[in-house]
C-alpha positions as CSV (number, residue, x, y, z in Angstrom):
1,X,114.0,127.7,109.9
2,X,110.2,127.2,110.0
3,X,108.8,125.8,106.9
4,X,106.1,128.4,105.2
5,X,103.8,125.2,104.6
6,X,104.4,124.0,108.6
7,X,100.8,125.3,110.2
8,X,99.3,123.4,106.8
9,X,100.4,119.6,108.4
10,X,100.0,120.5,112.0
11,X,95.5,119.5,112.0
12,X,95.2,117.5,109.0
13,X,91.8,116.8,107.7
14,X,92.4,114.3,105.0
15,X,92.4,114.3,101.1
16,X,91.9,118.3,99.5
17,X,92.4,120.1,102.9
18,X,94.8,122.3,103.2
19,X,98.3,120.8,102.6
20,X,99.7,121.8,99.8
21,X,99.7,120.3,96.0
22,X,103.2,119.8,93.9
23,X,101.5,122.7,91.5
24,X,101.2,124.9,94.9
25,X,104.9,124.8,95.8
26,X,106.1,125.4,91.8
27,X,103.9,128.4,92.2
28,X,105.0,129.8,95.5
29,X,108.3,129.5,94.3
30,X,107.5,131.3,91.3
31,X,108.9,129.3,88.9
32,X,106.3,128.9,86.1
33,X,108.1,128.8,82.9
34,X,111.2,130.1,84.3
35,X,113.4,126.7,83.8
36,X,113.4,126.4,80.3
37,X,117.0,125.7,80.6
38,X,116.8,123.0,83.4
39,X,116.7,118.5,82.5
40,X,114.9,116.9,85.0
41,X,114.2,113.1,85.3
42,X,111.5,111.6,87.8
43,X,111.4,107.8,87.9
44,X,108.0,105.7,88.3
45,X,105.7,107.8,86.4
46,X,102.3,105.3,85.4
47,X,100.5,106.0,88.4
48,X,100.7,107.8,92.0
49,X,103.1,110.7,92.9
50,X,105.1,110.2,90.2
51,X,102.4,111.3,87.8
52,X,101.3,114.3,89.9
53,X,105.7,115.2,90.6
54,X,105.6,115.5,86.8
55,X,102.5,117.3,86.1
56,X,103.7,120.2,88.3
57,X,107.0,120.4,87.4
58,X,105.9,120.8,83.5
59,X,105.1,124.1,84.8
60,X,108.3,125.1,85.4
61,X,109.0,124.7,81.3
62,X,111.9,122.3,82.4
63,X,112.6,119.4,79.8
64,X,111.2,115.9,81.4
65,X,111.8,112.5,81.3
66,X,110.1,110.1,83.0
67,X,110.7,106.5,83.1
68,X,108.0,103.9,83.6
69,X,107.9,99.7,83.1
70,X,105.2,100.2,81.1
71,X,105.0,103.4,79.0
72,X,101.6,102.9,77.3
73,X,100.2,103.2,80.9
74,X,102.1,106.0,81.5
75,X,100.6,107.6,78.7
76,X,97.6,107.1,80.1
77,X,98.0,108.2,83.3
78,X,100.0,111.3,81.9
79,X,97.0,112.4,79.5
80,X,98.1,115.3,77.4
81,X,101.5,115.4,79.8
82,X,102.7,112.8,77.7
83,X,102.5,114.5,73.9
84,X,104.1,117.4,74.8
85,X,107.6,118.5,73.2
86,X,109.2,119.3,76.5
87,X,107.9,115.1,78.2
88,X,110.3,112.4,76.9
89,X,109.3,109.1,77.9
90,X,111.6,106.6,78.8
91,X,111.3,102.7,79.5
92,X,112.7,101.7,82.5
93,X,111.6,98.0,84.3
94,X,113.2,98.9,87.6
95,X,113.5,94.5,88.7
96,X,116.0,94.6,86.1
97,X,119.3,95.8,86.0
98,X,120.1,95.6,82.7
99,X,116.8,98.1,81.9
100,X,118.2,100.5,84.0
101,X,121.5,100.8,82.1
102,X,120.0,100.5,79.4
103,X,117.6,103.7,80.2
104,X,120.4,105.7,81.4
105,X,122.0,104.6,77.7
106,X,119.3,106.3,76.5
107,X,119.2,109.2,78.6
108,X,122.8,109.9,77.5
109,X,121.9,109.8,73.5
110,X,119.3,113.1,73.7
111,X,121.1,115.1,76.8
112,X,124.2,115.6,78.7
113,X,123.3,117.3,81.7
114,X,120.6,116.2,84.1
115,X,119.8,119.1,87.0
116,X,117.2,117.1,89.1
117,X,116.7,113.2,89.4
118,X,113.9,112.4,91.1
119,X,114.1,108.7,92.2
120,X,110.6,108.1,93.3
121,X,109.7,104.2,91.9
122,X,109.3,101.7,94.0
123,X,107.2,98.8,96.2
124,X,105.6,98.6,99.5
125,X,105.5,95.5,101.5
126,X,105.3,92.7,99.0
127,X,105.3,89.1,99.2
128,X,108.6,87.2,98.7
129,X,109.4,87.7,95.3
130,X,112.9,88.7,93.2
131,X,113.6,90.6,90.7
132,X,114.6,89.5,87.3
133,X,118.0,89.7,88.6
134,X,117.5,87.4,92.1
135,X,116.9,89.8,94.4
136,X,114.6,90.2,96.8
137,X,112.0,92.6,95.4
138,X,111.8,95.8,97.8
139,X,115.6,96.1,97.9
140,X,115.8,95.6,94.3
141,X,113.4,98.1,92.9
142,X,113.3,100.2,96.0
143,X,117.3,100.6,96.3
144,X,119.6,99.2,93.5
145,X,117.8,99.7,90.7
146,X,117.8,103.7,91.8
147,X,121.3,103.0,92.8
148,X,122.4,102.4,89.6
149,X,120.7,105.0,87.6
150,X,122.0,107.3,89.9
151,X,126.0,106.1,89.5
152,X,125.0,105.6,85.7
153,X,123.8,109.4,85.6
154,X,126.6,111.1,87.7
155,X,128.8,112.4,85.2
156,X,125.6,114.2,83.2
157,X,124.4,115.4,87.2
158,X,128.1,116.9,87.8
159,X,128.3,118.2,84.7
160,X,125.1,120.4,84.9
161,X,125.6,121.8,88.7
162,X,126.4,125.6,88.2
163,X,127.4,128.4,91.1
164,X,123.4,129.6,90.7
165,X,121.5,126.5,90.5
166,X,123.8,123.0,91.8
167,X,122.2,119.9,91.0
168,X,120.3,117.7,92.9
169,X,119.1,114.1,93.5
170,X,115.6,113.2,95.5
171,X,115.2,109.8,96.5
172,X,112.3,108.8,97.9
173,X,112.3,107.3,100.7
174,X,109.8,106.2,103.9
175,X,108.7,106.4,107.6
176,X,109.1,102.6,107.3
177,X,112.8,103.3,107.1
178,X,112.5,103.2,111.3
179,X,111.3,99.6,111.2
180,X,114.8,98.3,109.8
181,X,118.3,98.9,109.0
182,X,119.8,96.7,106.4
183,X,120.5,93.6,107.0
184,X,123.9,92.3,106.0
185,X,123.9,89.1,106.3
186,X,120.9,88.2,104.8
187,X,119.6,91.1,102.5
188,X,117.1,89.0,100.5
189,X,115.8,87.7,104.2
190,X,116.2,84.1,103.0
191,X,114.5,81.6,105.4
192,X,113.1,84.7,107.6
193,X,111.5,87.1,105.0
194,X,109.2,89.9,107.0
195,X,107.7,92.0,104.5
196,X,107.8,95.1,106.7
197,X,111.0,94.9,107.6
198,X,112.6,93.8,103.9
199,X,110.4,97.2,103.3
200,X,112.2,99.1,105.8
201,X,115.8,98.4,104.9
202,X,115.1,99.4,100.9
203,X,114.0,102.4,102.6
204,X,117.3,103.0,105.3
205,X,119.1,102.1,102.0
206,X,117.4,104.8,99.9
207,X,118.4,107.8,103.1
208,X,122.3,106.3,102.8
209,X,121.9,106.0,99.6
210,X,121.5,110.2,99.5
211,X,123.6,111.0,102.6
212,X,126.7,109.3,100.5
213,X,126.1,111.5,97.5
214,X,126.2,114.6,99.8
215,X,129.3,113.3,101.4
216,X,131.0,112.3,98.8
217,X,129.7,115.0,95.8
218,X,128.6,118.1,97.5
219,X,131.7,120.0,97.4
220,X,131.5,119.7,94.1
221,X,128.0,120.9,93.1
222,X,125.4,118.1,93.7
223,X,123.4,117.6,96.8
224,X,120.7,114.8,97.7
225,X,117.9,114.8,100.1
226,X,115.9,111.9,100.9
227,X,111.7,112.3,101.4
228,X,109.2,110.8,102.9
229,X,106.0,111.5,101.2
230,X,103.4,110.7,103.5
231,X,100.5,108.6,103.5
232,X,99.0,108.8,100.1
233,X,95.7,107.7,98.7
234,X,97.5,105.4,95.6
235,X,97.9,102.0,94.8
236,X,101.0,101.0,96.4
237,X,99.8,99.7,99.4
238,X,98.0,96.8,97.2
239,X,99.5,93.8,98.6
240,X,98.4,95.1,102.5
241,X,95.9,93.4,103.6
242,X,93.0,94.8,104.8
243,X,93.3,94.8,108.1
244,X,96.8,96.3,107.8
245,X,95.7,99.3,106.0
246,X,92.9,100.2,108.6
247,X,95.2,99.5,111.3
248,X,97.5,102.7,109.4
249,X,95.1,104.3,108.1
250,X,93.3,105.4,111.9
251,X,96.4,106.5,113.1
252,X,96.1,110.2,113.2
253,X,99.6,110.6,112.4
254,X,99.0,109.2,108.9
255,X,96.3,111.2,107.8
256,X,95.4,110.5,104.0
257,X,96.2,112.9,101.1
258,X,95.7,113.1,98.0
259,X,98.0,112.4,95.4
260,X,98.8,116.0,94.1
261,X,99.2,116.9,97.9
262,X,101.4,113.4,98.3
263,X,104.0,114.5,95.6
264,X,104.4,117.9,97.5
265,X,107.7,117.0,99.5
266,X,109.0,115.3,96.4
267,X,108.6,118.7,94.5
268,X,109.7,120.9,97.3
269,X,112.8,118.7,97.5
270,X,113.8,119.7,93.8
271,X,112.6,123.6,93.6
272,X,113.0,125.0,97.1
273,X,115.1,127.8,97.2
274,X,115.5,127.9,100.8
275,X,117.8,123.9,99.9
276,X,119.9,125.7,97.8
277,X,123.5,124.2,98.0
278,X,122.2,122.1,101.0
279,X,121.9,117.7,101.3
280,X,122.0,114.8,103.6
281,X,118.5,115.5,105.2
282,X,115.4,113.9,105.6
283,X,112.1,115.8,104.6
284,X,108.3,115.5,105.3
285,X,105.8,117.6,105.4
286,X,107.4,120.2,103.1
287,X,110.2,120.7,105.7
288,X,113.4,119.9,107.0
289,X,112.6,117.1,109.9
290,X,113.8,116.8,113.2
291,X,114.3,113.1,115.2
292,X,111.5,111.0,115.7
293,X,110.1,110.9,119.3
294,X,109.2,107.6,120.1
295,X,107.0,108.0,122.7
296,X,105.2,109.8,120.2
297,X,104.1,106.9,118.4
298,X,106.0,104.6,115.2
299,X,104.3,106.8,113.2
300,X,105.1,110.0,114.2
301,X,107.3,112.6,112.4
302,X,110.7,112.4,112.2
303,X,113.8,110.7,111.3
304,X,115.4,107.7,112.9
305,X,118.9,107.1,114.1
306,X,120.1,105.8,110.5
307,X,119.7,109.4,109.0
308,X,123.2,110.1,111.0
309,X,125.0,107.9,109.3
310,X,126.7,109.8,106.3
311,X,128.2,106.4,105.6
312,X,126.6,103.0,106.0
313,X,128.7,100.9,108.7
314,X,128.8,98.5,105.3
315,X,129.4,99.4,101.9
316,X,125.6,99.1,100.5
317,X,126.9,99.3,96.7
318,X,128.7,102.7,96.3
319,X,131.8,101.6,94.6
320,X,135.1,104.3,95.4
């Protein structure tokens, strides 16, 4: 089936053009104040995507929470977003472990059903750092701290799937997921760190990370889909250096958008009607994708060869 929003990507013209904005898709869905009834949680909401995700899915009159490190920046970046009755802000430092149960502690005390989880957090090529816990910093933010929340949220996820409306998860994950699988023997890339590549595993491990729920959990009411948003006009690519950005940024297959347009997939993910009762795919460009051509470029549409694995070859955390 043909995405409705397919024509939009096919002659990209940069920030504002025609693509659509997370607000467009909530109203073409026609779902302004109709989820009164419906908990949704979007992670990584200071800056970016994750600000513009939960501007437009305020519109649906669905209960929010949103999780940020830092939650007087996220008030900020939120603006009146963050003072109304229906936005609950949570803290949540994603290079620690123990924030993220205690956040899903939290989450538990004021609800006990979660419809949508939106794991959209994360870093993009960073220098070799850990997290709080050890880690090396891409996998830990990008992967296991989302891994977590999501095993720590399950039972309020199960509990809220219905026959009319089953729950889902979105994890966010990259076109850099083609430039590495995960690598086993040496996941922190001790003694060989690449940052592209420590980038691209986090990212095959957020698409197994959403194949396994569907494999495991979709019989019984909850589906996940992972996205790639796109090249976005935000701060993550801050530790790039210049020359790296230009290099991406004038490949035409990375067009720029802005960051209502960049939260788009993210939002389509969680509302479409037409992903009803539906997982284990990879989305861009407000549609279903198909496999990449590589002839076609690095950077051009489509999925690589780890989005057929419902099951990593390796357990990468999901405990039976």
């Amino acid at each position: 089936m043909i995405s409705r929003y397919a024509a939009a990507y096919k002659h990209p013209n940069g920030p504002g053009d025609a693509r659509p904005t997370a607000e467009q898709i909530v109203q073409d869905e026609d779902l302004i104040g109709k989820w009164a009834d419906k908990v949704i949680m979007i992670t990584g909401c200071s800056s970016g995507i994750g600000v513009e995700t939960a501007k437009a899915l305020s519109k649906t009159g669905a209960k929010l929470y949103l999780t940020a490190r830092s939650l007087e920046k996220a008030k900020k970046a939120l603006g009146e977003l963050a003072e109304s009755p229906n936005v609950h802000l949570l803290q949540l430092d994603q290079e620690s472990l123990d924030s993220v149960r205690a956040c899903a502690s939290a989450f538990m005390r004021e609800a006990d059903r979660l419809h949508i989880l939106i794991a959209n957090a994360g870093v993009m090529i960073t220098r070799k750092e850990r997290t709080k816990d050890g880690l090396e910093l891409q996998f830990g933010v990008n992967h296991l701290s989302h891994f977590l929340l999501i095993n720590l949220l399950m039972p309020a996820l199960l509990v809220a799937s219905t026959p009319s409306f089953q729950s889902r998860v979105v994890v966010l994950s990259s076109t850099g997921h083609k430039f590495a699988s995960v690598n086993f023997e040496n996941i922190d890339y001790d003694g060989e760190f690449d940052a592209m590549k420590a980038y691209g595993q986090s990212k095959t491990a957020n698409l197994w990370t959403a194949n396994e729920i569907e494999r495991r959990y979709g019989s019984k009411g909850l589906h996940a889909v992972s996205v790639h948003p796109g090249a976005v006009t935000t701060n993550l690519g801050q530790y790039m250096s210049e020359e790296e950005k230009n290099a991406i940024t004038q490949d035409p297959n990375l067009m720029p958008m802005n960051p209502a347009q960049g939260a788009a997939t993210s939002v389509w993910a969680a509302v479409s009607k037409e992903l009803e009762g539906q997982g284990a795919m990879y989305l861009e460009n407000c549609q279903i994708s198909t496999p990449h051509d590589p002839a076609a470029g690095i950077w051009a549409p489509g999925y690589g060869p780890t989005l057929l694995m419902l099951l990593a070859p390796r357990n990468c955390g999901m405990s039976r």
